[in-house]
C-alpha positions as a printed NumPy array, in Angstrom:
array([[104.435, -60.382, -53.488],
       [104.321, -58.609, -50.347],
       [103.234, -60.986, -47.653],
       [106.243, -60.365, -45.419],
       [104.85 , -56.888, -43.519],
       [107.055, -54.158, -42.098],
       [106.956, -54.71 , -38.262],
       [105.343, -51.021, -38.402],
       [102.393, -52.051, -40.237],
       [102.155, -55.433, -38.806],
       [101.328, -54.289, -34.977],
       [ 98.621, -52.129, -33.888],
       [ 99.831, -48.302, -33.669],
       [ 98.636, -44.828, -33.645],
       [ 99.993, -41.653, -35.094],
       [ 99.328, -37.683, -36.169],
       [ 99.726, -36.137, -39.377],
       [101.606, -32.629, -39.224],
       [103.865, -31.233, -41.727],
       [106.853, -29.416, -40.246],
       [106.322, -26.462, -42.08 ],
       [103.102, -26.001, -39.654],
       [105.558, -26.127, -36.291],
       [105.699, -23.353, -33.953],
       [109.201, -21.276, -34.811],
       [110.757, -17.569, -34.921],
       [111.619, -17.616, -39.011],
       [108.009, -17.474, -39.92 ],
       [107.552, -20.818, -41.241],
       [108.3  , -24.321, -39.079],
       [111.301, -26.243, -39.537],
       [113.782, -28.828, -38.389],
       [114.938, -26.924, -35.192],
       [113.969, -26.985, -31.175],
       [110.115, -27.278, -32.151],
       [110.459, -30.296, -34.162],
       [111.996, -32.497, -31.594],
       [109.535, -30.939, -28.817],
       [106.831, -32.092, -31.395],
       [108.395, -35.532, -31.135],
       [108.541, -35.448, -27.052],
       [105.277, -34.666, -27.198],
       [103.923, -37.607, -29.347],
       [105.788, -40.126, -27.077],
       [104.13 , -38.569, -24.554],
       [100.897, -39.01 , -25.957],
       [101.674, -42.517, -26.621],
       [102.085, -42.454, -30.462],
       [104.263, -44.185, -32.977],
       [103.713, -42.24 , -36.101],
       [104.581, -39.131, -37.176],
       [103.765, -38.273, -40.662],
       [103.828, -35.826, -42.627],
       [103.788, -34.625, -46.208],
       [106.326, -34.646, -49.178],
       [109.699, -32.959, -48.143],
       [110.694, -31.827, -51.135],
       [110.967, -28.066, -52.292],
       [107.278, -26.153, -52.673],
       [106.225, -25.426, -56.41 ],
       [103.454, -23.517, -57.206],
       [100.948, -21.91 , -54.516],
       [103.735, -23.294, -52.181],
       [102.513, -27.064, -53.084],
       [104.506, -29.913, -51.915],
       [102.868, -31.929, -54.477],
       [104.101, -29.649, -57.058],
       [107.739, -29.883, -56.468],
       [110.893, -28.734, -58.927],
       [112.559, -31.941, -57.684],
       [111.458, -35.625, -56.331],
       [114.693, -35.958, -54.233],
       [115.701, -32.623, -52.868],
       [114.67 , -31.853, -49.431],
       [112.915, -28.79 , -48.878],
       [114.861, -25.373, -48.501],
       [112.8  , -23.825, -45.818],
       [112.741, -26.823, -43.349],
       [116.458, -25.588, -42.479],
       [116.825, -24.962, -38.982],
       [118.786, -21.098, -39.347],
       [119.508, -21.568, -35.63 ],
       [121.205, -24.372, -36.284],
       [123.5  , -22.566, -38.764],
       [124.081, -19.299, -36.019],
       [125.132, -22.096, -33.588],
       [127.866, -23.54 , -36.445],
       [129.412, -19.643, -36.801],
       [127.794, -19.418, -40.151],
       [125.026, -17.023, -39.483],
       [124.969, -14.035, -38.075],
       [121.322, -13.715, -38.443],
       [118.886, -11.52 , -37.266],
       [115.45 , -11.171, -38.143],
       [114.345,  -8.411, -40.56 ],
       [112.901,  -5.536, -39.124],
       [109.083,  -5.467, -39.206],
       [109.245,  -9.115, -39.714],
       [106.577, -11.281, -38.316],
       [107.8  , -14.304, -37.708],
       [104.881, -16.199, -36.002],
       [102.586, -15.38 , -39.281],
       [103.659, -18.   , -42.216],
       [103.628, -15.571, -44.941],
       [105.296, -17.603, -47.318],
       [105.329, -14.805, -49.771],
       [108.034, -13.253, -47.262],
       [109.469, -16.076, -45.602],
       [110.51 , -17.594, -48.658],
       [113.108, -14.458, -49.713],
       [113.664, -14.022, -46.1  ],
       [114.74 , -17.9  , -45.329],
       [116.68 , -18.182, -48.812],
       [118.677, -15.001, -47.654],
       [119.754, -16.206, -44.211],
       [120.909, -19.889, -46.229],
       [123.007, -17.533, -48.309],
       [124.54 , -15.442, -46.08 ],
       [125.322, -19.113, -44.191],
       [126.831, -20.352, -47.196],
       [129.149, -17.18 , -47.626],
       [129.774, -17.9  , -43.818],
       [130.835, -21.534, -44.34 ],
       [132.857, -20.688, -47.472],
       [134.843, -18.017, -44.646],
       [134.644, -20.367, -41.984],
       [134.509, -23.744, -42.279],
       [136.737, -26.454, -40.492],
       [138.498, -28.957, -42.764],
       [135.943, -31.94 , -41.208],
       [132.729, -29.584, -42.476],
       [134.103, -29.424, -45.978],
       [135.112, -32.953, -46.041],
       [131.873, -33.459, -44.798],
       [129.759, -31.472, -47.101],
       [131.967, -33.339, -50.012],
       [131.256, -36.679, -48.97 ],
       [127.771, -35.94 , -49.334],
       [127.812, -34.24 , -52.44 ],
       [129.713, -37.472, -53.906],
       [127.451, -40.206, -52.211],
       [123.968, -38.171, -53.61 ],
       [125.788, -37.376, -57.021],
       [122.875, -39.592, -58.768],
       [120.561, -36.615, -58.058],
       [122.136, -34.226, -56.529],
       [124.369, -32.931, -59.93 ],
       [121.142, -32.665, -61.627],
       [119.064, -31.182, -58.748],
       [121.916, -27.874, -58.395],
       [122.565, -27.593, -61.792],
       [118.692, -27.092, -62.28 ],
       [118.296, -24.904, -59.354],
       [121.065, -22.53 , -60.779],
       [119.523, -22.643, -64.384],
       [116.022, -21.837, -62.783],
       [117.339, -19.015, -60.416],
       [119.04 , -17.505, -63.953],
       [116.275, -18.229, -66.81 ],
       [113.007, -18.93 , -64.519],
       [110.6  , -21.449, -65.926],
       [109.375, -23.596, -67.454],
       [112.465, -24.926, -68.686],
       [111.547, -25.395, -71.942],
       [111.753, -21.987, -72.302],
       [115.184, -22.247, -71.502],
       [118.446, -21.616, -74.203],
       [117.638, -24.222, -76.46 ],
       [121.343, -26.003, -75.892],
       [120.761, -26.346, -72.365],
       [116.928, -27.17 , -72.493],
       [118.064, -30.041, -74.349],
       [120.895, -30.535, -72.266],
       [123.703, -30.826, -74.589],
       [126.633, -31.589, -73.132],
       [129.085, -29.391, -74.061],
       [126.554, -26.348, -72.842],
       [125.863, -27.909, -69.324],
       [129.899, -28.45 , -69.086],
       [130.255, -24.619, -69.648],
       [127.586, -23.703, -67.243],
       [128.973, -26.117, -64.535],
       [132.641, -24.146, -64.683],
       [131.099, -21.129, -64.71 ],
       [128.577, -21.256, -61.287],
       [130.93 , -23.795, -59.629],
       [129.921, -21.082, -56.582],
       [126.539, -21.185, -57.271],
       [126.264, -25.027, -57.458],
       [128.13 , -25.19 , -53.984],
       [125.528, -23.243, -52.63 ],
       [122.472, -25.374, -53.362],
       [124.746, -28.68 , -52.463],
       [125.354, -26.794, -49.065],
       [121.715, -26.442, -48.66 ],
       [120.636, -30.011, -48.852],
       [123.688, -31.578, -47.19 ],
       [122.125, -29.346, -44.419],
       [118.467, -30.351, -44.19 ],
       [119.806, -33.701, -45.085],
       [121.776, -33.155, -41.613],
       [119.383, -32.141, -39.766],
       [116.472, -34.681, -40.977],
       [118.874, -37.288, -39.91 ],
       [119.789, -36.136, -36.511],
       [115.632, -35.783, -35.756],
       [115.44 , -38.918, -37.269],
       [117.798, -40.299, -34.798],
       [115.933, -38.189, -31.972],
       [112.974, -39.603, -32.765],
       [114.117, -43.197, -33.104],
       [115.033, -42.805, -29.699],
       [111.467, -41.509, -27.96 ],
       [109.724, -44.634, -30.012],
       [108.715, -42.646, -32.771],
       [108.947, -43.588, -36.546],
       [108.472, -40.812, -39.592],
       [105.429, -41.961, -42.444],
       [106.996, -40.013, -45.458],
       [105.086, -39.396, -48.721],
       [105.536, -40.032, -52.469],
       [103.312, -37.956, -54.78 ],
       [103.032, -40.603, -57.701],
       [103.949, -37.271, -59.805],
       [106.385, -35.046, -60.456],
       [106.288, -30.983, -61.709],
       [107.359, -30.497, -65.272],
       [109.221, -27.511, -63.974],
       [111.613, -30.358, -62.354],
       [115.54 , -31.615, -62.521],
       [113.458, -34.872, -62.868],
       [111.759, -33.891, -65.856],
       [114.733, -32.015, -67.498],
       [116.945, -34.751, -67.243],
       [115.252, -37.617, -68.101],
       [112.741, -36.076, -70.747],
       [112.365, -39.398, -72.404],
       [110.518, -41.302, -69.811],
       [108.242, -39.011, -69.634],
       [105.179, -38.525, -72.522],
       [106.259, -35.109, -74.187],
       [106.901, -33.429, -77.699],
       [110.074, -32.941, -79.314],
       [110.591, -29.566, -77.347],
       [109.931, -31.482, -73.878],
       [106.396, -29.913, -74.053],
       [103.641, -32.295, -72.176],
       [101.365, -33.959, -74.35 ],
       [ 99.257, -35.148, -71.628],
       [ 98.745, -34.014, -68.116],
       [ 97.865, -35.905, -65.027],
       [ 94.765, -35.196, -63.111],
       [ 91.454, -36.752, -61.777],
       [ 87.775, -36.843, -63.495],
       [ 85.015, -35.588, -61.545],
       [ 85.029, -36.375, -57.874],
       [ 84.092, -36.028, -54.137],
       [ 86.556, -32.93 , -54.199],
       [ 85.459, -30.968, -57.785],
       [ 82.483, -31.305, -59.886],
       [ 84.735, -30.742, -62.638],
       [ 87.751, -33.392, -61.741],
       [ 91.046, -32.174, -61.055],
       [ 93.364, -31.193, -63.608],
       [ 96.799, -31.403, -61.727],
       [ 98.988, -30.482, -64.856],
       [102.064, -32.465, -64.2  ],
       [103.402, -34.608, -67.162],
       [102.64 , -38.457, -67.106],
       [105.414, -40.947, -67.369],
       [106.025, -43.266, -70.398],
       [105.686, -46.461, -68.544],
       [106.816, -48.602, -71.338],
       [110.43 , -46.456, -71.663],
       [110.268, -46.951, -67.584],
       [110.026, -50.29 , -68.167],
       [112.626, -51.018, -70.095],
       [115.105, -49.846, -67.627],
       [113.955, -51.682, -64.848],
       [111.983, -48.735, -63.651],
       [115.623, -47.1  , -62.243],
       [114.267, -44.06 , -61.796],
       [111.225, -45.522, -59.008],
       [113.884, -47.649, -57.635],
       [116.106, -44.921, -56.871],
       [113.063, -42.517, -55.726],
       [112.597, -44.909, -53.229],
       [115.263, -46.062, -51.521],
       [116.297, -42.283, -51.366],
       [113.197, -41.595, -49.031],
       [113.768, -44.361, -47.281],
       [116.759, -43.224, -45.889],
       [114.855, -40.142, -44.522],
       [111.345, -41.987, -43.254],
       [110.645, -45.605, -42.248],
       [107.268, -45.945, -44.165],
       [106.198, -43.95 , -46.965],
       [102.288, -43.122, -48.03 ],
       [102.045, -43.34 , -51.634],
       [ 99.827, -40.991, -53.586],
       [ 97.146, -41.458, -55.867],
       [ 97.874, -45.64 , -55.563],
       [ 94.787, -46.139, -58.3  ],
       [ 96.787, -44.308, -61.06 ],
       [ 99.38 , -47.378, -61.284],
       [ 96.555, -49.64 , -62.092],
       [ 94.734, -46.856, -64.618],
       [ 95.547, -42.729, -64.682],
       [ 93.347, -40.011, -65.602],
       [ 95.234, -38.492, -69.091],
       [ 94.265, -35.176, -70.123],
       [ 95.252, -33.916, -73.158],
       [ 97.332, -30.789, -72.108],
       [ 95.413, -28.281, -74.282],
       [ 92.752, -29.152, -72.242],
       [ 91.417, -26.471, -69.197],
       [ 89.976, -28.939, -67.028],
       [ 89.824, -32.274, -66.235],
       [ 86.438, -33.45 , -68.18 ],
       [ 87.933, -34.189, -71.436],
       [ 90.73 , -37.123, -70.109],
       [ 90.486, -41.046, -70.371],
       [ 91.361, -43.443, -68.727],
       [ 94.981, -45.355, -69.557],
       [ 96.606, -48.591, -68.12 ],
       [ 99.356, -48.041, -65.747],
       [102.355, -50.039, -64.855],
       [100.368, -52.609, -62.6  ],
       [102.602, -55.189, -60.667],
       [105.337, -55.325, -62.68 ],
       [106.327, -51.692, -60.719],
       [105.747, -53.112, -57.41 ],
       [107.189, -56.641, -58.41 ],
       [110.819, -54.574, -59.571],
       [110.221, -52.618, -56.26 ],
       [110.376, -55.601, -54.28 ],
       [113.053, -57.414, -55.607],
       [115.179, -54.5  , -55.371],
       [114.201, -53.53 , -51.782],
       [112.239, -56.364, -50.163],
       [109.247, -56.311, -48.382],
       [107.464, -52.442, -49.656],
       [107.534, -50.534, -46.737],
       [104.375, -49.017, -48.107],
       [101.243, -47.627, -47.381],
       [ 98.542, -47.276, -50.115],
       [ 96.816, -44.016, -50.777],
       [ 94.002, -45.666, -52.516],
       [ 90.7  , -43.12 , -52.362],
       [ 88.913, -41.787, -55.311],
       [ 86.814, -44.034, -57.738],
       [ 88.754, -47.398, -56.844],
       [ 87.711, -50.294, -59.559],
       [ 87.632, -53.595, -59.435],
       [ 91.336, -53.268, -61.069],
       [ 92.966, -51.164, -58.32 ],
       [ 91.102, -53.277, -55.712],
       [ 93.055, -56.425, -57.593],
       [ 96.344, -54.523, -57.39 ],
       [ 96.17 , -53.827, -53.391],
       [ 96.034, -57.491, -53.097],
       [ 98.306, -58.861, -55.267],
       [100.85 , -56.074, -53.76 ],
       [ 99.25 , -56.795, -49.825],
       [100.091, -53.209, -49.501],
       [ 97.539, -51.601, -46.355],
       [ 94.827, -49.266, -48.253],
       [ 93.583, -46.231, -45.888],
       [ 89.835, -45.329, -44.73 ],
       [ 88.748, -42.267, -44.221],
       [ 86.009, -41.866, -41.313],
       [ 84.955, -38.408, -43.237],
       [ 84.347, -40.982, -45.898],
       [ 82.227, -43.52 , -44.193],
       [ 78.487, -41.721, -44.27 ],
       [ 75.667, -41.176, -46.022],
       [ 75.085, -44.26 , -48.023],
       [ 75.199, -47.513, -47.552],
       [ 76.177, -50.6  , -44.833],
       [ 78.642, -51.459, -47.22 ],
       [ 80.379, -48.09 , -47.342],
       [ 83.958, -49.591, -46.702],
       [ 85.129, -46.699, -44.833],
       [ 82.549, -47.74 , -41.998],
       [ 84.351, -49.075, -39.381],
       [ 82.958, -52.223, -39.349],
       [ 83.804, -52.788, -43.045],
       [ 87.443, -51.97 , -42.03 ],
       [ 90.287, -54.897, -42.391],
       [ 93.265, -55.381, -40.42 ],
       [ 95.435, -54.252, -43.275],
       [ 93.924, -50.909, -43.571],
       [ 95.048, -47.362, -42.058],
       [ 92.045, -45.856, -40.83 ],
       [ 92.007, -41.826, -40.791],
       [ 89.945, -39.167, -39.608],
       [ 90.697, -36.902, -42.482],
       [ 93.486, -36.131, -44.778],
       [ 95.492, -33.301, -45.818],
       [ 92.938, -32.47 , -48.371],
       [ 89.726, -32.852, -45.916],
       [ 88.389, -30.565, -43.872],
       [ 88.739, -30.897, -40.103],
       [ 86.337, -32.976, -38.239],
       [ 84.916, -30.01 , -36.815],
       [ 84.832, -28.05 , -39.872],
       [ 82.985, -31.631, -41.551],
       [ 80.695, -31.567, -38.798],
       [ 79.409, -28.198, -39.089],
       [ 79.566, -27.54 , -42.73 ],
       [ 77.433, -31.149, -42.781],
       [ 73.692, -31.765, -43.983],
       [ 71.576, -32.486, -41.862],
       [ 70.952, -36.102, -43.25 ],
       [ 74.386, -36.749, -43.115],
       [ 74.586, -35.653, -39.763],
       [ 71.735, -37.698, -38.737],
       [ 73.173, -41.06 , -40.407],
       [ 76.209, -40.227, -38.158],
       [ 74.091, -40.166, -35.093],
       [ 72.605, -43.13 , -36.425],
       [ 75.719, -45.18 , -36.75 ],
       [ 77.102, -43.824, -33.761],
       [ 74.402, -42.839, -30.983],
       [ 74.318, -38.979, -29.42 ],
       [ 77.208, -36.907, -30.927],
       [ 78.149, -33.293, -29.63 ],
       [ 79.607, -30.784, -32.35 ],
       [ 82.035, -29.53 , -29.748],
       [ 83.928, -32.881, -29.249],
       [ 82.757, -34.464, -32.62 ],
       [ 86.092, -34.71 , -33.338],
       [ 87.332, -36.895, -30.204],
       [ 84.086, -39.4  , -31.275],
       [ 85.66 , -40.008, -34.776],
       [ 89.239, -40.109, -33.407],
       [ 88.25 , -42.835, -30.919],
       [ 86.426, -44.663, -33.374],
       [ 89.278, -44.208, -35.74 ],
       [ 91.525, -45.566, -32.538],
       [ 89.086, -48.678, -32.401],
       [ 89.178, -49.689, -35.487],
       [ 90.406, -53.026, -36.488],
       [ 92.322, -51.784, -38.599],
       [ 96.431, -51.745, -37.118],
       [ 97.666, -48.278, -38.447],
       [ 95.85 , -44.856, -37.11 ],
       [ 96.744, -41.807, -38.114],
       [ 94.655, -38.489, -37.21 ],
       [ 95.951, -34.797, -37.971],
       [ 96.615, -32.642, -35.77 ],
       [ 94.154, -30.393, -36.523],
       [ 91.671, -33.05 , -35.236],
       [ 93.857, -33.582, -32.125],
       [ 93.509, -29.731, -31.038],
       [ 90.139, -29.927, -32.064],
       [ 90.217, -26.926, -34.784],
       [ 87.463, -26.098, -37.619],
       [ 87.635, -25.453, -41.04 ],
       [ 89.627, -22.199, -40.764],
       [ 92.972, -24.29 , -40.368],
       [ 92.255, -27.125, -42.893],
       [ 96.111, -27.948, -44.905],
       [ 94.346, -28.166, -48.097],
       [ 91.761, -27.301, -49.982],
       [ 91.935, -29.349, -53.451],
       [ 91.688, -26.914, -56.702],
       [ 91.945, -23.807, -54.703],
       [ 95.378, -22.365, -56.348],
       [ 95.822, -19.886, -53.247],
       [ 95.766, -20.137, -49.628],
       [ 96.859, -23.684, -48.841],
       [ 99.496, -25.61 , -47.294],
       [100.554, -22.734, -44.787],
       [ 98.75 , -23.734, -41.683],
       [100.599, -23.474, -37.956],
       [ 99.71 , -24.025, -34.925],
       [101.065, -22.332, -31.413],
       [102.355, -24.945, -27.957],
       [100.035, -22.268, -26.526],
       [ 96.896, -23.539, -27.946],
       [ 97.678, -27.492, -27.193],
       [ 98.282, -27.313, -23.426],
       [ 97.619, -30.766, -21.576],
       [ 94.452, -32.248, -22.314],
       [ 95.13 , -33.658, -25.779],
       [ 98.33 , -36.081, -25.176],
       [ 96.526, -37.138, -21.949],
       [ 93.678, -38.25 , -23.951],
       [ 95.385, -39.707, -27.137],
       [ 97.586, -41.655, -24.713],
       [ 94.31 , -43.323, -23.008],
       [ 92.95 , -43.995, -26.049],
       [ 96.115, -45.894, -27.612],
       [ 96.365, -47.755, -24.124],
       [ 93.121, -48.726, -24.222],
       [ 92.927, -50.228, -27.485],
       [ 96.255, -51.578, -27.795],
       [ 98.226, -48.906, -29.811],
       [100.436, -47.936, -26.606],
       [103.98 , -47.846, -28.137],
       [106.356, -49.508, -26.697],
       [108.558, -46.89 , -24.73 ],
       [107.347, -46.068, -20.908],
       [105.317, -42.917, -20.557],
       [106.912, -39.711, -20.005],
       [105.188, -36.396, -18.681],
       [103.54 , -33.931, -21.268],
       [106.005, -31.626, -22.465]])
């Protein structure tokens, strides 16, 4: 189905994992701006291909990512506000008192939201013809989501959530209501067009940046979407809820490496058999969407098209679910016919069955292997790096691990010892170059480590914690902490085992 690789995944390369939102910057949180293109000098300095990072859609609840209000819209606070000063939009200054190296979401959110305002009431003043005809142009080519994604965003900035809850007329999104609404917030509605033709913007333009220093974007596609969503609200019926657009079932995980109690995610599950009778239009437009942002996407929780976890929503955790069938190949066979070979990359950890297993080959998408992964059982453990396959992206750690360091030291001793067992004398203070250069070795062609890992940092600045509600997913970092060493060393260890990309070296920025 998929035999025909994308060049990216069909040569050896290297990469980090960083989110934007954990960049260096003066509005509190990181964005598209000056650090985001220094991030990018910096990797082809150090010699890497990949940048990934995480969704780029707008944060949902505990400032989640994977819990977005939309599966299209790019993500408010990635806006570069310097950008905006520099159009005559903004004349923004920072808040007194406010800190803007600490990511206090809590008060960057209000703050960031107020400067895109106060932009948008700029640009309304301001504007040159071109801008307008610009921003209209874009509001016209991204109608397909982009009516339903502002519409939504007004309706949730009036009424709040969940939008069930909403005026029954427009819940249900008769037509005669949502006409009314749309004439009266026509101002409204500019203003969250104007905020995505802006990140859309400025994604392309470090897109382009980044093409040009030999450095390609790995996006990411959470297989599900928020029931607090334009996604959701607009196309209710391919999704598995009651009469009032309530979820009947909720997605989730059983017991796992990460909870003794599974996961119980809460987002509705899709009714594969209406998506199926479309074509699956909706996947087919979720995709080629991102792919005009990224060149290769990760795709979440890849054993839940083969089987998902369904949990009735009632339900407090995730013990009392079963298992279902999923869509199988027929997805990825409508994928591929639409947009050729999948330029894909298979998020397939958790308890993997003989059925997903089946599914990864028939697709020939690359599966990933975690080196936190890899100890304390068997020979056959296929995250060992001698189990690895070419078609594989090897990792130190996810998102949702802890840092190598933090692993290391929050370890058993046995599992420490079968470590050292597999891979001679290892120090704690550099455990985390060991795994990274056996992650670079790897047969496998794609490596990815985060950045975390790079610099070298323990538990305390882990992304993610999975089923902690609070305290994730606001991680930065400072260019003071990085200095030299680390691009120096990355860029040896691609050279040295054929991951080099392709541009010639420049000096550490």
């Amino acid at each position: 189905m998929n035999a025909n690789r994308h060049p990216l995944l069909a040569r050896r390369t290297s990469g980090v994992l960083l989110h934007p939102t954990s960049l260096p910057g003066p509005h509190g949180s990181g964005d598209l701006g000056p650090s985001a293109r220094h991030f990018v000098d910096w990797l082809a300095a150090a010699g890497q291909t990949l940048w990934q990072i995480l969704p780029l859609h707008p944060v949902g609840a505990g400032h989640s990512p994977y819990q977005s209000p939309s599966a299209f819209a790019g993500n408010p606070l990635l806006v570069d506000l310097d950008d905006l000063v520099r159009e005559g939009w903004l004349p923004w200054q920072p808040p007194q008192g406010f800190d803007a190296q600490r990511c206090e979401f809590e008060r960057v959110i209000p703050y960031r939201m107020a400067a895109l305002r106060q932009a948008w009431r700029g640009f309304c003043e301001r504007a040159s013809e071109s801008d307008r005809a610009a921003l209209n142009a874009f509001c016209v080519s991204q109608a397909h989501w982009l009516d339903d994604h502002t519409l939504f965003s007004v309706l949730d900035h009036t009424h709040g959530g969940p939008w069930t809850q909403w005026p029954h007329a427009l819940a249900q999104r008769d037509p005669q209501a949502l006409a009314e609404c749309r004439a009266q917030a026509s101002a409204e509605l500019g203003f969250w067009g104007f905020v995505q033709w802006r990140f859309w913007t400025q994604w392309q333009r470090l897109r382009q940046y980044a093409h040009q220093r030999g450095v390609h974007l790995v996006g990411d596609v959470p297989i599900f979407v928020a029931h607090h969503s334009a996604d959701v609200w607009a196309n209710a019926a391919q999704y598995l809820l009651d009469p009032l657009g309530e979820p009947l079932v909720v997605a989730g995980v059983p017991p796992d490496y990460f909870s003794a109690t599974g996961q119980r995610w809460g987002n509705p599950l899709f009714n594969w058999d209406a998506m199926a009778q479309d074509g699956y239009r909706w996947w087919k437009q979720r995709l080629a969407h991102l792919l005009q942002l990224v060149d290769l996407v990760r795709l979440d929780h890849f054993r839940g098209f083969d089987s998902y976890w369904a949990i009735p929503a009632h339900e407090p955790t995730a013990l009392a679910g079963e298992w279902r069938p999923g869509p199988g190949t027929a997805l990825f066979e409508a994928l591929t016919t639409e947009l050729g070979p999948l330029p894909i990359i298979a998020e397939d950890l958790g308890l993997i069955t003989d059925g997903v297993r089946q599914l990864l080959h028939d697709t020939g998408l690359p599966g990933m292997r975690v080196l936190q992964f890899a100890f304390g059982g068997t020979a056959d453990n296929p995250y060992l790096p001698h189990n690895h396959t070419a078609a594989s992206v090897v990792y130190t750690g996810t998102h949702d691990n802890d840092t190598t360091v933090g692993w290391w030291h929050s370890a058993t001793p046995t599992l420490q010892r079968a470590v050292r067992d597999y891979l001679g004398p290892v120090q704690g203070d550099s455990v985390h170059w060991t795994l990274m250069r056996m992650a670079s070795q790897s047969v496998a062609r794609t490596c990815i480590v985060p950045f975390q890992d790079v610099l070298g940092l323990d538990g305390r600045h882990r992304m993610n914690t999975p089923g902690l509600a609070t305290g994730c997913w606001t991680w930065r970092f400072e260019w003071s902490a990085v200095g030299h060493e680390p691009a120096e060393r990355l860029r040896a260890m691609a050279n040295a085992h054929g991951r080099l990309s392709h541009p010639p070296a420049r000096s550490i920025p």
